[in-house]
C-alpha positions as CSV (number, residue, x, y, z in Angstrom):
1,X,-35.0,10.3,-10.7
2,X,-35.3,10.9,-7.0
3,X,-38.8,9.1,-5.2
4,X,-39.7,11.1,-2.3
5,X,-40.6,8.7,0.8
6,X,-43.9,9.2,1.3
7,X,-44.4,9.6,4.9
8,X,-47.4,10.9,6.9
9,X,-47.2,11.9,10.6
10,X,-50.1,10.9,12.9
11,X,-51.7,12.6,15.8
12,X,-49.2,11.8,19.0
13,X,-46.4,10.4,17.1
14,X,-43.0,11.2,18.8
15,X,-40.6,13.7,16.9
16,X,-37.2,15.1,18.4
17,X,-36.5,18.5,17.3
18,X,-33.0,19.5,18.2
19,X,-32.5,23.2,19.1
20,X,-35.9,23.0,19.2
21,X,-35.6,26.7,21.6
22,X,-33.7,28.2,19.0
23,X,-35.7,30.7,16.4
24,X,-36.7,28.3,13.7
25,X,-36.4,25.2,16.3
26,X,-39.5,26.9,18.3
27,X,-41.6,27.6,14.9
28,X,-40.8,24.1,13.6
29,X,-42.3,22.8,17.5
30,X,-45.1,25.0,17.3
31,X,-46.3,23.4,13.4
32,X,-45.9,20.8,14.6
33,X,-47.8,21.0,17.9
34,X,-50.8,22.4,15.6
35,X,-50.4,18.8,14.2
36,X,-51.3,17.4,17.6
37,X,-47.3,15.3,17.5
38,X,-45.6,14.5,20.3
39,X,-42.5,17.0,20.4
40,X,-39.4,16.1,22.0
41,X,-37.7,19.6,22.7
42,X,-34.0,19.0,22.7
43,X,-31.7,21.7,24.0
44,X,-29.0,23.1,25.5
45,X,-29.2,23.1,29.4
46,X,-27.3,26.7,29.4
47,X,-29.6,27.7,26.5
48,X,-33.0,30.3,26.8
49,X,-36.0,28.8,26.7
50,X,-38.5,32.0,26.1
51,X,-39.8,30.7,22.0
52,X,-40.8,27.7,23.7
53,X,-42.3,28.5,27.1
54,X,-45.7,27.3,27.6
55,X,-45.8,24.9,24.5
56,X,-47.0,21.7,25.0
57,X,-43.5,19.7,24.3
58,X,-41.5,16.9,25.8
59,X,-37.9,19.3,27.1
60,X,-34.9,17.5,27.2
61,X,-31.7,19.4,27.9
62,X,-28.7,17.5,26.4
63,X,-25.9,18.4,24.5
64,X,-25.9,16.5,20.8
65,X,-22.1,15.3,21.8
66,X,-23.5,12.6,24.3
67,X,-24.1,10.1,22.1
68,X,-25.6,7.9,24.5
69,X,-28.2,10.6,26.5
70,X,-29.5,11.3,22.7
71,X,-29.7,8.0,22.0
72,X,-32.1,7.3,24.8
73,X,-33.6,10.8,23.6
74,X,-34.7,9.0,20.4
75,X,-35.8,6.1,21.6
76,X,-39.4,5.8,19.9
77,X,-39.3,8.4,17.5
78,X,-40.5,8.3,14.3
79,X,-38.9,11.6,12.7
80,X,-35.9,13.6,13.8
81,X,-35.6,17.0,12.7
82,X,-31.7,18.2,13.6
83,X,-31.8,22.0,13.5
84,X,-28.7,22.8,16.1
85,X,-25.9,24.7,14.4
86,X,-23.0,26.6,16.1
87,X,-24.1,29.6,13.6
88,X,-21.4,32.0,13.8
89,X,-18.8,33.1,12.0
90,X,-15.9,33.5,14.4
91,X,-14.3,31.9,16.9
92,X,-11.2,31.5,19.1
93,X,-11.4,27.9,18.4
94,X,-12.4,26.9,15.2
95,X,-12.5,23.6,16.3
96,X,-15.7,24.8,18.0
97,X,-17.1,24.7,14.6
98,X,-16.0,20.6,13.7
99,X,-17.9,19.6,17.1
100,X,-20.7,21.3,17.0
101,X,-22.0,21.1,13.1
102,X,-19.9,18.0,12.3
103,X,-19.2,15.8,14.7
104,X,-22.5,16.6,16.6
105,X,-24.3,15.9,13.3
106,X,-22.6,12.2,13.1
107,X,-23.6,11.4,16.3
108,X,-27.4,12.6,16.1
109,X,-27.9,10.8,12.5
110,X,-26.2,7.2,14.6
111,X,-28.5,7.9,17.3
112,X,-31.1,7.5,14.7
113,X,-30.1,5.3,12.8
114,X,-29.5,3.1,16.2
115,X,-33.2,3.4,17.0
116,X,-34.9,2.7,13.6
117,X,-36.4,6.3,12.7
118,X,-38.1,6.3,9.6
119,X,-36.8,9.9,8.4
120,X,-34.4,12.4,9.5
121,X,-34.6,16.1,8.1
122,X,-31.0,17.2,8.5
123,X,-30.9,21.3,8.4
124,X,-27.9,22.4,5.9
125,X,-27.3,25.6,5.0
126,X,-27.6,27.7,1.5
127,X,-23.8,29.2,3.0
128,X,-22.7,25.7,1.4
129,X,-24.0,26.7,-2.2
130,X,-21.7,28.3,-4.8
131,X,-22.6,31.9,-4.6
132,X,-20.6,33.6,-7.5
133,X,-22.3,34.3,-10.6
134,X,-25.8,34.6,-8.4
135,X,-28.1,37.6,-9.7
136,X,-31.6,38.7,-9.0
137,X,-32.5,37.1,-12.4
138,X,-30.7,34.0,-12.3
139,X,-30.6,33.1,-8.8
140,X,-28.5,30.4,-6.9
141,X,-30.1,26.9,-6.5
142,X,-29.4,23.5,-5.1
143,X,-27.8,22.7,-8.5
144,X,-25.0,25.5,-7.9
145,X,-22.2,23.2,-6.0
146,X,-19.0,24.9,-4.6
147,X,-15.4,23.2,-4.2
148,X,-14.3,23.5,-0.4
149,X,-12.1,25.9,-1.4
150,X,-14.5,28.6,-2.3
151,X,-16.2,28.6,1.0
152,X,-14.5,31.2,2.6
153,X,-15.2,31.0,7.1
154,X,-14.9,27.9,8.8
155,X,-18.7,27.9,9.5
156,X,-19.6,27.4,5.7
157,X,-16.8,24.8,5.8
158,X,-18.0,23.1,8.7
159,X,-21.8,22.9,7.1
160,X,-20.2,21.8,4.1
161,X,-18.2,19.0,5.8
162,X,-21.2,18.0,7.8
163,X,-23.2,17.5,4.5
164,X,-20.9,15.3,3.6
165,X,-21.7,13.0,7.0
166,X,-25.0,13.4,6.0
167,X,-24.9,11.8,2.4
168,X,-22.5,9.5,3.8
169,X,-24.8,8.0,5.8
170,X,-27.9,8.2,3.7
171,X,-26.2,6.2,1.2
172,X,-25.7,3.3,3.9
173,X,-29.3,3.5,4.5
174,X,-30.6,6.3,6.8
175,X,-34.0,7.9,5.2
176,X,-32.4,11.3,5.3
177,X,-33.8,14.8,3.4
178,X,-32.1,18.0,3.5
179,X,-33.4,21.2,4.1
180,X,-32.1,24.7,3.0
181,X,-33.4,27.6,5.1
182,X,-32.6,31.0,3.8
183,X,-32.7,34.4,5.5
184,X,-36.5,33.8,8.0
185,X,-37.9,36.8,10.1
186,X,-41.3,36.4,12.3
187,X,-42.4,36.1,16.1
188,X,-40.4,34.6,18.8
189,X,-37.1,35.8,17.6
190,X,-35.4,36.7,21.3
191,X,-32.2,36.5,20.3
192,X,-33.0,38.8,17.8
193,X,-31.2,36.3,14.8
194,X,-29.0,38.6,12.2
195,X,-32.1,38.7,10.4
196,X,-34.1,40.2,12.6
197,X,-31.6,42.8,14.2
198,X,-32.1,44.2,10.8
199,X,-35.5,44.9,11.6
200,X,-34.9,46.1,15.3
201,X,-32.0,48.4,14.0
202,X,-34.5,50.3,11.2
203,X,-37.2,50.6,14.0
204,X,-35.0,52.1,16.3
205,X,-33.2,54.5,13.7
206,X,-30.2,52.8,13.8
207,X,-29.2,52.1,10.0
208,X,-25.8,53.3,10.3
209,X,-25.0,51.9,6.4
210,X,-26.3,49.2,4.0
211,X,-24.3,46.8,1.7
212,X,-25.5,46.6,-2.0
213,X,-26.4,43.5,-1.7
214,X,-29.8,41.0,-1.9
215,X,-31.6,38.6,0.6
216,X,-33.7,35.7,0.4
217,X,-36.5,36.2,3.1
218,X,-38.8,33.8,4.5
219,X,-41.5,33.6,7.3
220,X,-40.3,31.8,10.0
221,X,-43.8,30.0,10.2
222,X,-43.7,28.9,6.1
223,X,-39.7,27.9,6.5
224,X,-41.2,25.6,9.4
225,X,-44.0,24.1,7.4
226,X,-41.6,23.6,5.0
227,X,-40.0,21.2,7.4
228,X,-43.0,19.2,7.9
229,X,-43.3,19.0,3.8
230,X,-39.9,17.7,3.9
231,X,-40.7,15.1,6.6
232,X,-43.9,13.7,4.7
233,X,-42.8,13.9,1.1
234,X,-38.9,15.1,0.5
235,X,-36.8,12.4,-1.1
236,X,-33.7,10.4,0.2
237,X,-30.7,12.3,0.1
238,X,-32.3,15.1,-1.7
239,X,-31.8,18.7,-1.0
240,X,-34.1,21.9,-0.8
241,X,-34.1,25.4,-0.1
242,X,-37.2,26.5,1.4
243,X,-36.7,30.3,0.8
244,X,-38.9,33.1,0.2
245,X,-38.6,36.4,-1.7
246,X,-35.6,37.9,-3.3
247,X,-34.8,41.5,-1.7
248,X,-32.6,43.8,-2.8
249,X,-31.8,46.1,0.8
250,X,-33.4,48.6,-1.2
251,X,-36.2,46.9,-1.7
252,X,-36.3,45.7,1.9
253,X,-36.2,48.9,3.7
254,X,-39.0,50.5,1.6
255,X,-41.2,47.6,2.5
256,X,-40.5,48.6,6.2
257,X,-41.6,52.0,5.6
258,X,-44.4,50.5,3.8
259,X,-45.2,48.7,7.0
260,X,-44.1,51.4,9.3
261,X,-43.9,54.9,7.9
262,X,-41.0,54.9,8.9
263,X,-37.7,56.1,7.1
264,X,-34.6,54.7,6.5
265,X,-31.3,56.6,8.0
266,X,-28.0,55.7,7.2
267,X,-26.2,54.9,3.8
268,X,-24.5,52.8,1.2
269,X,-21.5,51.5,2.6
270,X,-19.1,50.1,-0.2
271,X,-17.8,46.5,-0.3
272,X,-14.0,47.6,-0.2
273,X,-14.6,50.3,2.6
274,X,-16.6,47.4,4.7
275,X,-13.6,44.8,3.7
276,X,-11.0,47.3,5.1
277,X,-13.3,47.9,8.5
278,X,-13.5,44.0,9.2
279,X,-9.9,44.1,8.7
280,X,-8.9,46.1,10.7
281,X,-11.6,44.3,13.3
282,X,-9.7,41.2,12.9
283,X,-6.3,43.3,13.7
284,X,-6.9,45.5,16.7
285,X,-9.9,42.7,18.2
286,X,-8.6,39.5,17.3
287,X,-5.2,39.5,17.1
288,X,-4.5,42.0,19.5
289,X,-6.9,42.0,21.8
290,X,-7.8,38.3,22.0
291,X,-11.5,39.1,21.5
292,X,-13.9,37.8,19.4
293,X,-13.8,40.6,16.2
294,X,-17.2,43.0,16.2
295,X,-17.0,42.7,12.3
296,X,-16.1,39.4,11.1
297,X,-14.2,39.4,7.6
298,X,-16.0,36.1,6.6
299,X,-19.3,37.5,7.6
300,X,-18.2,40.9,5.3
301,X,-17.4,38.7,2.2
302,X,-20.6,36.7,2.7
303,X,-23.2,40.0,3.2
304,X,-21.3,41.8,0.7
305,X,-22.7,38.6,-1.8
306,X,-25.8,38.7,-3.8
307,X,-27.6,36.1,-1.3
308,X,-30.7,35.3,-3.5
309,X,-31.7,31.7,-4.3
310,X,-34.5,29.7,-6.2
311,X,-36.8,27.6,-4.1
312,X,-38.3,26.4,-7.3
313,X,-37.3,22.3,-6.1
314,X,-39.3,22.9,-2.8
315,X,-41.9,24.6,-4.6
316,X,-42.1,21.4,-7.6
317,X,-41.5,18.6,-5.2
318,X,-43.2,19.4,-2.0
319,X,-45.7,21.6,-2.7
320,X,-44.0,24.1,-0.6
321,X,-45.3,27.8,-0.5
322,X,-44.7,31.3,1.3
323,X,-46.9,34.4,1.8
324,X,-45.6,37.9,0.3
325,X,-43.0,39.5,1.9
326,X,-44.4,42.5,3.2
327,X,-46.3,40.2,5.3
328,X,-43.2,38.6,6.8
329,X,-41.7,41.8,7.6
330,X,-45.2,43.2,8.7
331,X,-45.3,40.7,11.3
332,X,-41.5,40.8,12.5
333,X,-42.1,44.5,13.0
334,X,-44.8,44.3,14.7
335,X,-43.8,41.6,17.1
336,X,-40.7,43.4,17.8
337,X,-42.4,46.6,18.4
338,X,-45.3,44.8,20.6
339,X,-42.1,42.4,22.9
340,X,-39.9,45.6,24.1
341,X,-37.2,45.6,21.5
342,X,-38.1,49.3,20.0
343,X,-37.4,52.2,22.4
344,X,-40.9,53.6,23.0
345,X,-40.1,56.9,21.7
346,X,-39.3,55.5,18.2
347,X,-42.4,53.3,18.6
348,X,-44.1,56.0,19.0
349,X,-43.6,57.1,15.5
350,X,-44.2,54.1,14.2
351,X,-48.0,54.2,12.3
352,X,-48.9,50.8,11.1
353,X,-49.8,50.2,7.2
354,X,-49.5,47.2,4.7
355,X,-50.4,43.9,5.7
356,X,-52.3,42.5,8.7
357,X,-50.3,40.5,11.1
């Protein structure tokens, strides 16, 4: 039976949130702002700091490889909350991938571990659960475990490895909780994340095609409350997906319209026919070219996946809950539409409906 470690943050304690400019790194700041803690922003220097600009945090731009600048990062903190992934699925250097989410995940768990924190919330991925088999009535949960083997990409391998660390060192002693984040839209998305260039695309009439497949979506804002639930009550080497709502695409795009009024262009495109594209993407691109491919084959095999999952641990556990969907995509839309990333003759169309933001 796993205890959770019971653990409740204080006005003006200190918490380092890696990535913490990233898209859920700035929504897991701002909860915790709300709380009145003390946020230490970690980030990249070469990174964009827009999410986070005006917020009331502690910046520190380091990269999670110097051991000994994130050390003296730490110093003082009660909670670490490592967010920063190398969250791609290609690369001219897969080694890239081993730094970054493993080897930078070693080192930010000794940094803690050298300075006494009393609880690390370590962000996984649900890429590292076992997938086949996963329908919209029997979803995937922590319980599904894949082999190596089956994880096809060398980001999914490289999350998979760095659990591994994790555990590792949670069983020599670190208080360390996973967390799970599934597919999150909501404000502050600059990049825009995969996620949200879903929305952007359908607001600006550019759904060229659509995989029959299914998402998980979240609110960015209930994902990051979810972190502060893991923080005050997840258990020691326990993982859990803090998801949302099962969507089919389907499903997904005629919420938009709900939202919007808009309609969906575009069509289904079938697995094979997308397999074939990223094929030949990794041919003429990769191979040939030297470039990074435009349609990664991993990425294909992954979208073309039922991605739905069961939050139901979170949910039993923390007491972790989510708003209805059309309210997360409401609110994506509309801060999309409201920061510049719709071209105003398609916002123009756009008449508002469904949920308040």
């Amino acid at each position: 039976m796993f205890r959770p470690l019971m653990l409740s943050l204080r006005p003006r304690d200190r918490v380092v949130v890696t990535a913490a400019n990233g898209f859920i790194g700035s929504a897991v700041s701002r909860a915790l702002v709300a709380r009145d803690i003390h946020v230490v922003a970690m980030m990249d220097s070469a990174s964009a700091k827009l999410s986070i600009a005006g917020l009331p945090v502690e910046s520190v731009e380091i990269d999670v490889l110097d051991s000994k600048a994130t050390t003296r990062s730490f110093e003082g903190a009660r909670v670490v909350i490592h967010i920063a992934p190398d969250y791609r699925f290609v690369s001219r250097d897969p080694s890239h991938f081993q730094s970054i989410n493993v080897e930078g995940t070693r080192r930010v768990l000794l940094a803690a571990q050298a300075v006494g924190c009393e609880k690390v919330v370590y962000t996984s991925s649900v890429g590292t659960i076992y997938l086949d088999g996963a329908t919209m009535e029997a979803p995937a949960d922590e319980a599904d475990a894949a082999r190596f083997d089956q994880l096809e990409g060398f980001y999914r391998q490289s999350k998979y490895s760095a659990e591994h660390e994790v555990l590792r060192v949670a069983a020599e002693g670190l208080p360390v909780t996973l967390v799970l984040p599934t597919t999150s839209l909501g404000p502050y998305d600059f990049a825009p994340s995969p996620s949200g260039r879903i929305v952007v695309n359908f607001l600006n009439g550019a759904t060229a095609g659509w995989f029959d497949t299914a998402l998980n979506i979240v609110d960015v804002d209930d994902l990051a409350n979810g972190y502060l639930l893991a923080i005050e009550r997840g258990a020691i080497g326990r993982s859990y997906i803090l998801g949302g709502t099962n969507l089919s695409f389907e499903e997904l795009y005629a919420l938009l319209t709900e939202c919007t009024g808009l309609r969906r262009s575009g069509f289904r495109v079938p697995r094979y026919v997308a397999l074939g594209a990223a094929l030949f993407s990794e041919i003429s691109q990769g191979k040939i070219l030297h470039r990074e491919p435009s349609i990664p084959i991993e990425g294909v095999r992954l979208a073309t996946r039922k991605l739905v999952f069961s939050d139901q641990r979170a949910r039993d556990e923390l007491g972790y809950k989510t708003r209805e969907a059309i309210e997360t995509i409401d609110r994506a839309a509309r801060w999309f539409t409201e920061n510049g990333f719709v071209d105003p003759k398609h916002a123009s169309r756009i008449h508002w409906r469904g949920a308040a933001s």
